[in-house]
Residue, then its C-alpha position, 0 to 999 in steps of 0.5 A: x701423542x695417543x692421536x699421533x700414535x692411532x693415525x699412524x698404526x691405521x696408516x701402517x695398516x692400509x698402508x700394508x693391504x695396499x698391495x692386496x685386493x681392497x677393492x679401493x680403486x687407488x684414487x680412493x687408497x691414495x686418498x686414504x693413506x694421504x688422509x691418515x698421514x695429514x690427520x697424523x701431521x696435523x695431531x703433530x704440531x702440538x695443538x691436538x683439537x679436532x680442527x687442526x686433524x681434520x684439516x690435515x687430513x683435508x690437505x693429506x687426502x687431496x695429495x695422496x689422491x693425487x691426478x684422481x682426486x684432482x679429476x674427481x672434483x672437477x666432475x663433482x662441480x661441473x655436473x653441479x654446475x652444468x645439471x639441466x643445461x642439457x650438457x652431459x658430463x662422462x667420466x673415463x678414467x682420468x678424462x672428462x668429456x663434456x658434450x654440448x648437443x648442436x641444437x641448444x648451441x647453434x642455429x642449423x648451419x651455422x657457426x654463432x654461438x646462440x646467446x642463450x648458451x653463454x651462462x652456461x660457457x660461463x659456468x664451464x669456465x669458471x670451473x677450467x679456470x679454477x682447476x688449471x692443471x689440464x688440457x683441454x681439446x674442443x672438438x666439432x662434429x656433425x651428422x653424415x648429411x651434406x658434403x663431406x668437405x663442408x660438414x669438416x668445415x662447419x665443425x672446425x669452425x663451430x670448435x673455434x668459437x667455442x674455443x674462443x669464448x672460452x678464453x674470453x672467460x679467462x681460460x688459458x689458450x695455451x691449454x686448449x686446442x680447438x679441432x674439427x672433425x667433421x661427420x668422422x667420429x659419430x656418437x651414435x648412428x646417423x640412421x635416424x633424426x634423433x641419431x643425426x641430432x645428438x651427431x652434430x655435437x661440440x665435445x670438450x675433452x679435459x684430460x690431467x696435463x702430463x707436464x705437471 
């Protein structure tokens, strides 16, 4: 009783100042207050010990954080994963972007994914596959060098492949779509070698799937 009666006041409490500055983001307050009400359920069944709370809370903090904390723990594990495969993961909002760098991906000019980066398309979608409720956009860019038409090209099809191997690891096709953009959408200036390099780039885009 006394566990049930303590976990509900601290929910009562937060529960009050959520509408006030806390300066928790609201992944972090909803996290909390679902917490706190798993905690109190978890007290309620009538086996107090410290396993059943802590699981409850588990359960509740993972509810209550909601899209944030479901993105929160898909970046945890794929910056994991991903740490020293010379792919970047950035966090905005409830978005991740994932950026796989055109050199350590394809030969110049070319459209094959080179061998040696297939583990890391293997981590990259054993992570989609174990959270499946996004959308994901696979997308293709390159540098300003060349013609125009055919940079459009190279990136839609260098989109495609990525795409593909990422359904022949179990990844629904249903949530991706692969799409080229050519030399439109520069990371960085092309003024430079070094801008040039990080331009031509496959991102992959993993966003919470509104219909869920």
């Amino acid at each position: 009783m006394k566990n049930i009666i303590a976990a509900g006041a601290a929910a009562a409490l937060l529960m009050g100042c959520a509408g006030t500055d806390t300066g928790l983001s609201k992944t972090q307050t909803g996290a909390i207050l679902g917490g706190l009400a798993g905690a109190a359920a978890g007290a309620a069944t009538g086996d107090h010990s410290a396993k059943r709370v802590l699981i409850g809370g588990a359960l509740g903090a993972a509810v209550g954080g909601g899209i944030g904390y479901y993105m929160d723990k898909q970046e945890e594990e794929l910056k994991k994963e991903l740490k020293g495969s010379g792919v970047s993961v950035e966090r905005n909002g409830d978005t991740l972007s994932l950026s796989m760098p055109g050199n350590i991906t394809f030969d110049s000019g070319k459209a094959n994914i080179k061998p040696a980066f297939n583990p890391v398309l293997n981590d990259i979608a054993a992570v989609m596959v174990k959270y499946p409720e996004t959308k994901i956009e696979v997308q293709g860019h390159t540098d300003n060098v060349g013609d125009n038409a055919a940079n459009l090209t190279l990136s839609q099809l260098r989109a495609q492949s990525v795409s593909s191997a990422l359904m022949q690891r179990g990844v629904a096709s249903d949530r991706m779509r692969a799409v080229g953009y050519g030399e439109s959408m520069p990371a960085v200036s092309n003024d430079t070698p070094a801008g040039r390099e990080a331009n031509r780039r496959v991102e992959i885009i993993i966003i919470p799937n509104p219909s869920k």
